[in-house]
C-alpha positions in Angstrom: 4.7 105.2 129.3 6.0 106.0 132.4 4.6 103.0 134.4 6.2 101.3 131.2 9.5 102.8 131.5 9.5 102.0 135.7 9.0 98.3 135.3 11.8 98.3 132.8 13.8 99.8 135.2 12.7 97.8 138.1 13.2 94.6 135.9 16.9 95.1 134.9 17.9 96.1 138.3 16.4 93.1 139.5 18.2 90.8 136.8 21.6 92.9 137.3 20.9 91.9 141.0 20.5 88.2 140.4 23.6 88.2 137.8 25.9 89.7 140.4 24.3 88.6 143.7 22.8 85.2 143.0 25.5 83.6 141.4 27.9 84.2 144.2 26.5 83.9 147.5 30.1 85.6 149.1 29.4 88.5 146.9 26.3 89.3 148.0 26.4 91.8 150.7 28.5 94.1 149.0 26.6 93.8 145.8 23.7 94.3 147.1 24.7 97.6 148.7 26.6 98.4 145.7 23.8 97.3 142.7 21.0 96.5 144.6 18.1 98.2 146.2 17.4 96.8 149.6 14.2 95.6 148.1 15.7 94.2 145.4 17.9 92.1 147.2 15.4 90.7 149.1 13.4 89.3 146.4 16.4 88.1 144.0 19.0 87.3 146.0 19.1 84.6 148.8 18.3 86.2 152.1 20.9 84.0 153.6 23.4 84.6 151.2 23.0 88.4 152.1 23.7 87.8 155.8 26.7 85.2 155.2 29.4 85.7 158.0 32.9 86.1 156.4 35.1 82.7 157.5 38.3 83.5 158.4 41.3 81.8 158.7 41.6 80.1 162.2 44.8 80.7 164.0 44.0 79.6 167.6 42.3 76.0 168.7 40.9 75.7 172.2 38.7 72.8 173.5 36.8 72.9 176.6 35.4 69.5 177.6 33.2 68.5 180.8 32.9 64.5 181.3 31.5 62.1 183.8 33.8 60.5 186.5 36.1 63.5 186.2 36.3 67.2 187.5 36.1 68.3 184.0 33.4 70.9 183.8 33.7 73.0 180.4 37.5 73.0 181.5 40.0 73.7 178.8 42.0 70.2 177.8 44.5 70.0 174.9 43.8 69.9 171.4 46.3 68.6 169.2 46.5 71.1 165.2 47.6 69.0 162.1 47.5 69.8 158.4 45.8 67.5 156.5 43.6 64.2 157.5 45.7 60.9 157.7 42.1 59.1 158.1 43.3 56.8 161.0 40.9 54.5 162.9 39.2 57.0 164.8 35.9 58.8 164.6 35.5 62.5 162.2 33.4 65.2 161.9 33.7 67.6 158.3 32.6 71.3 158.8 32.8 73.4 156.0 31.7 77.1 157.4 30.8 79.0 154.2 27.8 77.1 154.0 25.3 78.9 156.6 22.0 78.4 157.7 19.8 79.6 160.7 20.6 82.5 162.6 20.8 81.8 166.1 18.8 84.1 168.5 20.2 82.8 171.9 19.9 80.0 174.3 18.8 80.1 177.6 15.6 79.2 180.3 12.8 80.8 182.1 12.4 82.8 185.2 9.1 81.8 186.8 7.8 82.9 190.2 9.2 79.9 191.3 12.8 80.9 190.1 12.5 84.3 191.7 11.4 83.2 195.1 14.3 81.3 195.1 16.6 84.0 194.1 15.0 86.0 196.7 16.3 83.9 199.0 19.9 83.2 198.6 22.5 85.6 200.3 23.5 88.9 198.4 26.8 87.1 197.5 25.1 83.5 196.1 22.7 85.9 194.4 25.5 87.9 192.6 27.1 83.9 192.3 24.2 83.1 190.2 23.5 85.9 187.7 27.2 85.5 187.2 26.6 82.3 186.6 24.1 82.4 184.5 24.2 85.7 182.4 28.0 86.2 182.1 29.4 84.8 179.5 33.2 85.2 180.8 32.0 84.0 184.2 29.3 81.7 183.3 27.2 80.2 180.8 26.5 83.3 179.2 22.8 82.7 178.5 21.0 85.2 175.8 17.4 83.9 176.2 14.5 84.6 178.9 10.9 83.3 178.6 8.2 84.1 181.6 4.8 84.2 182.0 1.4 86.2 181.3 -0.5 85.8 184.4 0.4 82.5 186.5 1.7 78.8 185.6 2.3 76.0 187.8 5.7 77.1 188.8 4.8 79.4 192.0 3.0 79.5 195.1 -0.5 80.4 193.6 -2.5 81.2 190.8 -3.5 84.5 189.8 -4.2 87.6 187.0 -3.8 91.1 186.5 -7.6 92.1 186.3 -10.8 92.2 188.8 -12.9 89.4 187.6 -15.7 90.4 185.0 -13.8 93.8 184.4 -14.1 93.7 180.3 -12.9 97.2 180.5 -9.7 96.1 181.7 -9.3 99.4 183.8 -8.1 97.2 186.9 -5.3 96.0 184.8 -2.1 95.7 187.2 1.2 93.7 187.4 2.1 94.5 190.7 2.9 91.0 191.6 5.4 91.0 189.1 7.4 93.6 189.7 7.8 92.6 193.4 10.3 90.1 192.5 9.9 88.6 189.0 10.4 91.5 186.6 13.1 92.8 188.9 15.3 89.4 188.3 14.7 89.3 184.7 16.2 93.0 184.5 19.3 92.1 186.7 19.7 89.2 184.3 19.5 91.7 181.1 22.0 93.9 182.6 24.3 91.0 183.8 24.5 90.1 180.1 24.9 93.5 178.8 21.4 93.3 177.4 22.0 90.8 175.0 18.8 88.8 176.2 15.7 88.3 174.2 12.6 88.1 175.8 10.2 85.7 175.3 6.6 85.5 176.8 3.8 82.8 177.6 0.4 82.9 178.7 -0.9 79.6 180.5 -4.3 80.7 181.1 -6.3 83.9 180.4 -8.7 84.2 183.3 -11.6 82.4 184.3 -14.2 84.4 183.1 -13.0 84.8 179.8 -13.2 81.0 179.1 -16.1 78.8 178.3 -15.4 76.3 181.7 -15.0 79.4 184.1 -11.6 78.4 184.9 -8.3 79.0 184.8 -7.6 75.5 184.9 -8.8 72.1 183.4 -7.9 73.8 179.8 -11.2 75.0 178.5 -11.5 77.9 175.2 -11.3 81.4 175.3 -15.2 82.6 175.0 -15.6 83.7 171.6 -16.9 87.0 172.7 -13.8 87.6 174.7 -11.2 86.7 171.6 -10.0 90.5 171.3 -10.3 91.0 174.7 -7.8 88.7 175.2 -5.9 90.2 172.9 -6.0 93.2 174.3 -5.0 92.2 178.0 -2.0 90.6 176.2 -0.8 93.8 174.4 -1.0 95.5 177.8 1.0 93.1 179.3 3.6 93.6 177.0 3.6 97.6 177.3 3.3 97.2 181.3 6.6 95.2 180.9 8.1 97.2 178.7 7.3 100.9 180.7 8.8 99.1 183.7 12.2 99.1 181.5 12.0 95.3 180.3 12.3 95.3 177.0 10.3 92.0 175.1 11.5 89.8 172.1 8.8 87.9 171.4 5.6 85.8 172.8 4.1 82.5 171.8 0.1 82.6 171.1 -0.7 80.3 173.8 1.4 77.9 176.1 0.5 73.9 175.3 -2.7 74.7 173.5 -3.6 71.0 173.2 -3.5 70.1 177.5 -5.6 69.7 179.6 -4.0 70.4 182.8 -4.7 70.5 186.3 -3.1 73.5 186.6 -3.0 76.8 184.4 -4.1 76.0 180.7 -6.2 76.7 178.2 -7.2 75.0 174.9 -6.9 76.1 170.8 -7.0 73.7 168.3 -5.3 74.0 165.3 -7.9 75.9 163.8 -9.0 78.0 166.5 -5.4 79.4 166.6 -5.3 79.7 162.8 -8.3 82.1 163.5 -7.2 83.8 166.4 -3.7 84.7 165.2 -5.8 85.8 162.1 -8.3 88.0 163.3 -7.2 89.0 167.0 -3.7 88.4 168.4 -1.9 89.0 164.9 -3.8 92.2 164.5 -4.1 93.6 167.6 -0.4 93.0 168.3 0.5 95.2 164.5 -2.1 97.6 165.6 -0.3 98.8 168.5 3.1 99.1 167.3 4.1 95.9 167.4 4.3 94.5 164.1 8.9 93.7 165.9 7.4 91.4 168.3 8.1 87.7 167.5 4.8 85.6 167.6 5.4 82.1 168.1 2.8 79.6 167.3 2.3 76.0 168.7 4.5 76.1 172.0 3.5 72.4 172.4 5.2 69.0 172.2 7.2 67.9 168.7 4.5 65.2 168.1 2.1 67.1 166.8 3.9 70.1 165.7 3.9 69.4 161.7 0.0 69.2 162.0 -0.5 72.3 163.4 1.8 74.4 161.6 0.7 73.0 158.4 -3.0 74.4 159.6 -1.7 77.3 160.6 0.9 78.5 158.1 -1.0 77.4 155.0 -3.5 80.2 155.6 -1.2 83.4 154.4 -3.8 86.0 156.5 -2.5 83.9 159.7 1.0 83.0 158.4 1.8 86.6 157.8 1.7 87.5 161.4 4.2 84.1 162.4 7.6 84.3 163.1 8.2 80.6 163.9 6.8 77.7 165.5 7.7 77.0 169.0 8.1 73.0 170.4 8.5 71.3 174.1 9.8 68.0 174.4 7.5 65.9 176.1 6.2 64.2 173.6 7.4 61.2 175.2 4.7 61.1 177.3 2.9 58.9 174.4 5.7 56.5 174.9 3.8 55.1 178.5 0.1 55.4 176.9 1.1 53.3 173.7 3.8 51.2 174.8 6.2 52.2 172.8 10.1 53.9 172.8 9.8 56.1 170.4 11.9 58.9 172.1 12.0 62.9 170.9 10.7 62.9 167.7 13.0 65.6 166.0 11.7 64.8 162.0 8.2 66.6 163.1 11.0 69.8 163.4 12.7 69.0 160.2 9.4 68.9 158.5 7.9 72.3 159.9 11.6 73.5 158.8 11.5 71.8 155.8 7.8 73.4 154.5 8.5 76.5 155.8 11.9 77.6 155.2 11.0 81.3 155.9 9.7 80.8 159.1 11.9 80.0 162.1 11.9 77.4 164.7 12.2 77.8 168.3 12.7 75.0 171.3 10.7 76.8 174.1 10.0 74.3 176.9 12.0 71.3 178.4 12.9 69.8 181.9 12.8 66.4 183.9 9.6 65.8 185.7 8.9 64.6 189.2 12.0 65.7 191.7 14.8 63.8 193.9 18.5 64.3 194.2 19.3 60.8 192.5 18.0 62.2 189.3 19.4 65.5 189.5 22.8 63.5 190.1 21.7 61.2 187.2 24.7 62.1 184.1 21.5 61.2 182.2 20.2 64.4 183.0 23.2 66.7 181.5 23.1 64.0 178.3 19.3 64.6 177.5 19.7 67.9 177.3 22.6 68.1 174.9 20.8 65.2 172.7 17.8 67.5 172.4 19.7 70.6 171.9 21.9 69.3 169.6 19.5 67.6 167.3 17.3 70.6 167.4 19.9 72.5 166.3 20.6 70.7 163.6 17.1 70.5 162.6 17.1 74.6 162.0 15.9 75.3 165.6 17.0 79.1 165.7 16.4 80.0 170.0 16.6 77.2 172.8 15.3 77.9 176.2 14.8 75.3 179.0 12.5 75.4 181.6 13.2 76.7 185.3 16.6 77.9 185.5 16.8 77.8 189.2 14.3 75.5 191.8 14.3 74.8 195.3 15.3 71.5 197.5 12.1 69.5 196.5 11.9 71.1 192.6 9.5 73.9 193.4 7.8 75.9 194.6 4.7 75.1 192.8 1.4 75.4 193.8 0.0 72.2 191.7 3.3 70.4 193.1 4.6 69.8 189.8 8.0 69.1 191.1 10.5 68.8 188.5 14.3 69.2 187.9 16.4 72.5 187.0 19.8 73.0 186.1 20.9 74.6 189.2 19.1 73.7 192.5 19.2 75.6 196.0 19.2 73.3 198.9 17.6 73.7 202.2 20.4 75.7 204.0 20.1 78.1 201.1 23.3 77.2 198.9 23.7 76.4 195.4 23.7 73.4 193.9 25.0 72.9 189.8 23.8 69.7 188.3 25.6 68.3 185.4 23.2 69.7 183.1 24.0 72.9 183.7 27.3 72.8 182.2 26.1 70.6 179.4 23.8 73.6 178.2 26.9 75.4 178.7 29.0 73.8 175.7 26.3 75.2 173.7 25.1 78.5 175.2 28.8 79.9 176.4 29.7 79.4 172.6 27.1 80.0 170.2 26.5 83.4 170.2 23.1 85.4 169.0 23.4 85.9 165.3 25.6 83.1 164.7 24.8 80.6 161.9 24.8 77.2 162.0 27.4 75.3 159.4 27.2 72.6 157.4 28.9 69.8 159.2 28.4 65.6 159.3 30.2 63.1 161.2 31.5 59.6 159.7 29.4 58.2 162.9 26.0 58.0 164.2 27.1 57.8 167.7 29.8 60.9 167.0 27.0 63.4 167.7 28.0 67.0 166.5 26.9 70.6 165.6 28.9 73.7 164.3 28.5 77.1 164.1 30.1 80.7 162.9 29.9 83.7 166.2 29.3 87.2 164.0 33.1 87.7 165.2 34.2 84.7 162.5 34.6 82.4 165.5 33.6 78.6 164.8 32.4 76.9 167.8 31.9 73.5 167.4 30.4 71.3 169.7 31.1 67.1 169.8 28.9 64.7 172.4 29.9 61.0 173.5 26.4 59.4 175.4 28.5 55.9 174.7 30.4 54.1 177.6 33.7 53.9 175.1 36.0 56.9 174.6 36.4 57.9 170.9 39.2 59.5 169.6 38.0 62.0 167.3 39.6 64.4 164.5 37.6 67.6 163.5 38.4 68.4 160.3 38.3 72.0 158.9 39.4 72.9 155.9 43.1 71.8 155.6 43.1 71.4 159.1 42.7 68.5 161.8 41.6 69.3 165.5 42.4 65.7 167.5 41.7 64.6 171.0 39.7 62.2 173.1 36.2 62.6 174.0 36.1 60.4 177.3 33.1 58.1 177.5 29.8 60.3 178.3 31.5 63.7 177.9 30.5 66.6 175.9 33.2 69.1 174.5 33.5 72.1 172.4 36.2 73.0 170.4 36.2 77.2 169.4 38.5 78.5 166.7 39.1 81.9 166.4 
């Protein structure tokens, strides 16, 4: 009688829950504290309903634009406020901010050994120019998102790990190297943004004798004998980093598990990592204490993304240890094997999103390969960023971090000389140089804050390329891009009000109501 008597109980508080919570989204929160048991809530009421930001009414406009052929960078212009929309010939975009969607963790790039060599050498002055930069969000871009490596990648002056080889015990285990100079950085950069960064972390390889090829390189597979291992080694990473006062968000299961590199990498189909998240890494990671630690599958390019989350997150034993599935952006690279121009395929994010609405999406890797100061000049480079972020974005892409946030006069160092392009660059008298892309990552990253939602918004043109979110403060930052070589005169509309202005040809601009 009295199990009898409990699911009675359980059963109207669950139906008073979805009378007074589900019905009215705005509601929620308090209702579910009031009426609801936290369980309840969870399991009746919409999750996102429960963590709806309360819109405000907006009382101050200010747009920040940066545009080619100007010295506009994410400088304030004028913004004219009307009531109404007189729908003259000129191009809209329709946000409505009490619907909500993904949470946004923060936006940001990696700090490789490469990017703290670099560091290392600038003057004390450029160095306190650059975290400013960088990690302040009054001062600079204010980014909120860090990924670095397990053991070595291609972006340093050699390859390495923390272990003797052979030593299954692991008792050599030591991250000196990284607290040399790495580690340090990446806690400057935490305490520059007043520890609002979340830490994200990758492995390239595991070491040579842990793999069937003997390498660290060439890909190969993790020996199956050594699977927990490996596991192992990556949980005392994590607790090496953390003891050293580093606190860390998240890791992915394995950095591009389907490449075959010359340099750092290491191989796991879509069924080997199904098994591995399963049985090792998932485990292993909830045994020690870290069932808060954000496991990212995937950590690959778009094009094959659906496939491999579908293998993965089908199997609830593996999916139950996922937070999301991470993405890179070089899926292009098919476009010079097959011929075609097929460009960043963001429906393979949509899907992922779309068959697995309770698992998050993350943009984890992206930069222009091969260096030279044309293309870092190119205001191609600042647009390809924004395109990607923004449609990522709008695909339910919850974190966004680029690749190396700061690289030397030839794009390294890097001991595979896989020179490629950053946002900020230090020449070879030691200065700073800040590309265009920089502050086009800026409209997004200086605005959207962590735990901001995205909001439903839609432009009356294709080429009138927009996203829009809600800041936990009630803020609405909305950001507008222009890739076209015409200037568009453009009305945001919000509510009963119309934001106007003109976004010059190939300009990117933000307007933030508050």
């Amino acid at each position: 009688m009295k199990k009898q008597s409990y699911l009675f109980a359980t059963a109207l508080v669950s139906l008073l829950a979805f009378s007074s919570c589900g019905s009215n989204g705005d509601q929620c929160q308090s209702n579910c504290e009031k009426a609801c048991s936290k369980e309840a809530c969870e399991n009746v009421c919409s999750k996102k309903a429960c963590e709806k930001i309360p819109v405000k009414e907006y009382t101050s406009a200010k747009l920040y634009m940066t545009s080619k052929d100007s010295d506009l960078r994410i400088s304030e212009v004028d913004v004219k406020v009307e009531d109404g929309q007189d729908f003259a010939p000129m191009f809209f975009t329709y946000v409505d901010p009490t619907h909500q969607f993904q949470k946004m963790v923060g936006i940001g790039g990696a700090i490789t050994d490469a990017v703290s060599i670099n560091f290392s050498e600038l003057s004390p002055e450029l160095q306190e120019e650059f975290l400013n930069a960088y990690f302040d969000k009054e001062k600079g871009i204010g980014y909120t998102m860090i990924r670095t490596h397990i053991n070595s990648c291609d972006f340093g002056p050699e390859s390495y790990t923390y272990v003797e080889d052979n030593d299954s015990t692991l008792s050599t285990f030591d991250i000196s190297h990284d607290k040399e100079l790495r580690l340090p950085l990446i806690k400057k950069a935490m305490e520059k943004s007043n520890n609002t960064i979340s830490l994200l972390l990758s492995a390239w390889s595991a070491p040579a004798w842990m793999k069937d090829n003997n390498s660290r390189v060439q890909g190969g597979h993790i020996l199956p004998e050594c699977n927990q291992m490996w596991s192992d080694y990556i949980v005392k990473y994590i607790k090496e980093v953390e003891n050293y006062g580093v606190p860390v968000w998240g890791l992915t299961a394995q950095n591009e598990p389907q490449a075959t590199q010359t340099w750092e990498s290491c191989i796991f189909s879509a069924e080997e990592q199904r098994d591995y998240v399963k049985n090792y890494l998932g485990p292993t990671l909830w045994n020690n204490g870290m069932k808060d630690k954000k496991l990212i599958i995937f950590d690959h390019n778009r094009d094959i993304m659906f496939h491999y989350a579908l293998t993965v997150l089908n199997d609830p034993e593996a999916a139950k240890y996922v937070w999301g599935t991470g993405a890179h952006w070089y899926e292009t690279w098919r476009d010079y094997v097959v011929g075609s121009e097929a460009g960043m395929n963001f429906a393979a994010a949509r899907g992922v999103k779309e068959a697995f609405p309770d698992k998050e999406l993350a943009f984890t890797e992206g930069c222009v390969e091969g260096f030279s100061w044309e293309k870092a000049n190119d205001w191609g480079f600042g647009e390809k960023y924004a395109y990607s972020i923004l449609n990522d974005l709008n695909c339910g892409t919850s974190s966004w971090t680029d690749w190396n946030i700061l690289l030397n006069h030839y794009g390294g160092p890097t001991w595979i000389k896989n020179f490629c392009l950053a946002p900020v660059h230090m020449t070879e008298d030691k200065k700073l140089v800040y590309t265009n892309a920089y502050y086009y990552i800026g409209h997004f990253s200086k605005f959207i804050q962590p735990g901001a939602r995205r909001v439903s918004s839609c432009s009356d043109r294709s080429d009138f390329e927009t996203t829009a979110f809600i800041n936990t403060d009630g803020s609405l930052s909305v950001v507008a891009l222009n890739r076209k070589d015409y200037a568009m005169d453009f009305a945001i509309v919000v509510g009963n009000k119309s934001y106007k202005a003109r976004l010059n040809p190939h300009s990117i601009a933000t307007l933030v109501l508050k």
